[in-house]
KOLMI-214088 format. One record per residue (C-alpha): z, y, x. Coordinates in steps of 0.05 Angstrom, whole numbers, plus 5000, padded with zeros to 4 digits. Example, Ala and Ser with C-alpha at 12.3 -4.5 7.8 and 13.67 -1.06 7.14 Angstrom:
BEGIN
515649105246;514349795273;
//
This chain:
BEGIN
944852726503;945153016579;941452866638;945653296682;952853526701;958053696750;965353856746;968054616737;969555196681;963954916643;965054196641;971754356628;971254816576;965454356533;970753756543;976954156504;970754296449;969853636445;976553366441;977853966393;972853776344;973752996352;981253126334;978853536274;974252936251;967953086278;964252426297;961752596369;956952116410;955652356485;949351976514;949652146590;944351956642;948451556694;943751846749;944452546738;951652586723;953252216784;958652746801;962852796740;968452386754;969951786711;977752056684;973052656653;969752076618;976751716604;979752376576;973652446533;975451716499;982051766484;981052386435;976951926404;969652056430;964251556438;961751646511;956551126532;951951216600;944451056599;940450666645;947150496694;944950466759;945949656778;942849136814;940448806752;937749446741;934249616793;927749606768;928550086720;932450656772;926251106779;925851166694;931551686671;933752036611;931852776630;931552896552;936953596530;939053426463;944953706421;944853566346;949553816301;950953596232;943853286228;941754096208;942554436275;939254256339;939654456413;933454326464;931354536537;932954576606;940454676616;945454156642;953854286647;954454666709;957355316724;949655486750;948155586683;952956156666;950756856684;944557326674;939656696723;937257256762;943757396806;950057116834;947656416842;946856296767;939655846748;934456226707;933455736645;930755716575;932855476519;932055326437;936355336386;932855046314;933654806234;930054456194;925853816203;924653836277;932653756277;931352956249;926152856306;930653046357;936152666319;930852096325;929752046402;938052056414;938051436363;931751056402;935951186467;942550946435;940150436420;937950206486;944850396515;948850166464;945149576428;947549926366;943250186321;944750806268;940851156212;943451456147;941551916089;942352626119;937253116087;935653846110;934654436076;929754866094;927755586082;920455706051;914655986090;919155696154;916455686219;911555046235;914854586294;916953906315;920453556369;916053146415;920052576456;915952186507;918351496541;914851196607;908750726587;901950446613;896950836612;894951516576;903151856568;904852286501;906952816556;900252756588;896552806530;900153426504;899653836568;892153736567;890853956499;894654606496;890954736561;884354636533;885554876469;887455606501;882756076484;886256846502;892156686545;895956096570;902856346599;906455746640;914255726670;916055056706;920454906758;918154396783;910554446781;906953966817;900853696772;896353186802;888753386810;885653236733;891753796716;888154296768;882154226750;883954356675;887354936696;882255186736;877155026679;881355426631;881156116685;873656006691;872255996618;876056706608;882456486591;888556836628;892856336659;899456506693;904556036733;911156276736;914055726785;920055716838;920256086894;924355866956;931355876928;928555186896;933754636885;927254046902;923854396957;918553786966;916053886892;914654616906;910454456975;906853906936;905454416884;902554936938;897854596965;893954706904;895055416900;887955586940;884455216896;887955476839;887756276859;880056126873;878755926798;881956596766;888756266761;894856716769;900656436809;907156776810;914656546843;921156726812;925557046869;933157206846;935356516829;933455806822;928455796766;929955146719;925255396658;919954986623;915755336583;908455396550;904955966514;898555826490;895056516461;901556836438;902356306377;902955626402;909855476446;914454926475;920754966502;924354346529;925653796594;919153736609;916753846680;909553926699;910453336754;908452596745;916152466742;916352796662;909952626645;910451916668;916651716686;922252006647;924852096581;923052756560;922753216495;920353906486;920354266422;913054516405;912855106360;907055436326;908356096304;905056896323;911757176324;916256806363;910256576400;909657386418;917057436442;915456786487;909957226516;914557836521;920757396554;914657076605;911057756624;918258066635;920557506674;913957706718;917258316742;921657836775;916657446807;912357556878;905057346856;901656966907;894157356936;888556826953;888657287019;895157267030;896656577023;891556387069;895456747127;900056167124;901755757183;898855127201;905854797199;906355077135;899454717105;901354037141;908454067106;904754247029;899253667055;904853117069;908753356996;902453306962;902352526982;908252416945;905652716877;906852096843;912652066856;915752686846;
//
């Protein structure tokens, strides 16, 4: 299940893959949002179903339809043999080969898991079939797992009334930080409850970090909307850094080196509200440590933002974060 794509190397090399396997008697289902693969051209799709593969689009952009436009499938999910399962940012795109930090290639991260988390992840591809498809699947596949395994699940969030799963989950692993709370997000424009959590969270002695885009940002509206919380941020203790090589596509927590996601999920009202999402939430000292090694080397990559020196900025500059800032609900 893919929110994104485009054609090149990439696309083409996961479509002979696919074909590959499908010809080998792999049963392959491709769930593909029809908003965000709006450039792959339909014969990709056509090749794809002649070897055999079950392609089906979600949420097809119609008039009938129209009314449900503005909720997509952002959700990253790759399942494999109902044992192995594949989660986070990336999308097919040649952007996503490379180091992320040169030749035009996205920084991203992503997670590769067994065990029961797998099922759940398994689980939020069949609720969306289902939608696109009208067909529903299940069966019998069980999982083994190691002992003394690490402790994680897969949390998928659809747009509802109200209180959001997403919402809900952001806030607690804020509030329950007690040493250090190390953020990446691309796209981070919170609305003000978020802030003020944040800045709560800096004021109680907890280190918080934001490792957000700088201007080589694909959505330059989300990043000025984002800004114009940055004084009130920087004034609470909060540490704001932007990525500078690349585009930064990343979503990640760290909550006191032990608790961790990695997944879709934007810190915008679009994944917390909006979208389908899911983010893998692990709880474990040791890969939650390496989480906080990848995030404070990533920092050497970063320009942090001074409360001094982002007050130098022009008055153009405020108006333009002030109009973004509107549109948080949006966004």
């Amino acid at each position: 299940q893919l929110y994104y794509g485009a054609p090149g190397r990439m696309a083409d090399m996961l479509g002979q893959i696919l074909r590959e396997r499908a010809k080998a008697g792999v049963r392959v289902l491709i769930l593909y949002d029809a908003f965000g693969t709006v450039d792959i051209p339909a014969n990709h799709r056509d090749e794809l179903r002649e070897a055999g593969i079950v392609v089906e689009p979600f949420r097809p952009i119609r008039l009938s339809t129209l009314h449900l436009a503005q909720n997509r499938s952002h959700v990253r999910g790759i399942v494999i043999d109902s044992k192995v399962g594949w989660t986070g940012g990336f999308g097919i795109d040649d952007k996503w080969f490379g180091d992320g930090r040169s030749n035009g290639s996205w920084r991203e991260t992503n997670v590769r898991f067994e065990g029961p988390a797998v099922r759940q992840l398994q689980a939020a591809f069949a609720a969306a079939w289902v939608e696109a498809t009208g067909v529903m699947f299940t069966g019998r596949a069980t999982i083994e797992t190691e002992p003394n395994g690490t402790t994680a699940g897969l949390l998928y969030t659809a747009p509802t009334l109200g209180s959001t799963a997403a919402e809900r989950f952001f806030a607690l692993s804020i509030a329950g930080a007690r040493k250090t709370l190390y953020v990446t997000n691309s796209y981070f424009a919170p609305d003000r409850n978020f802030i003020e959590v944040l800045a709560a969270a800096a004021r109680r002695g907890v280190d918080v970090r934001i490792l957000t885009a700088g201007r080589r940002t694909d959505v330059n509206v989300v990043r000025l909307a984002g800004r114009a919380w940055y004084d009130t941020l920087l004034v609470a203790g909060v540490r704001v850094y932007e990525w500078q090589p690349t585009t930064l596509h990343a979503k990640t927590f760290v909550v006191d080196g032990e608790w961790f996601t990695v997944g879709s999920m934007n810190f915008d009202n679009r994944s917390m509200a909006l979208n389908d999402e899911a983010t893998l939430m692990v709880l474990d000292d040791t890969a939650g440590q390496t989480m906080d090694r990848i995030f404070l080397e990533d920092l050497r990559h970063a320009d942090e933002i001074t409360l001094e020196t982002f007050r130098r900025r022009s008055w153009l500059q405020r108006l333009a974060e002030w109009g973004a800032n509107l549109l948080t609900r949006l966004l």
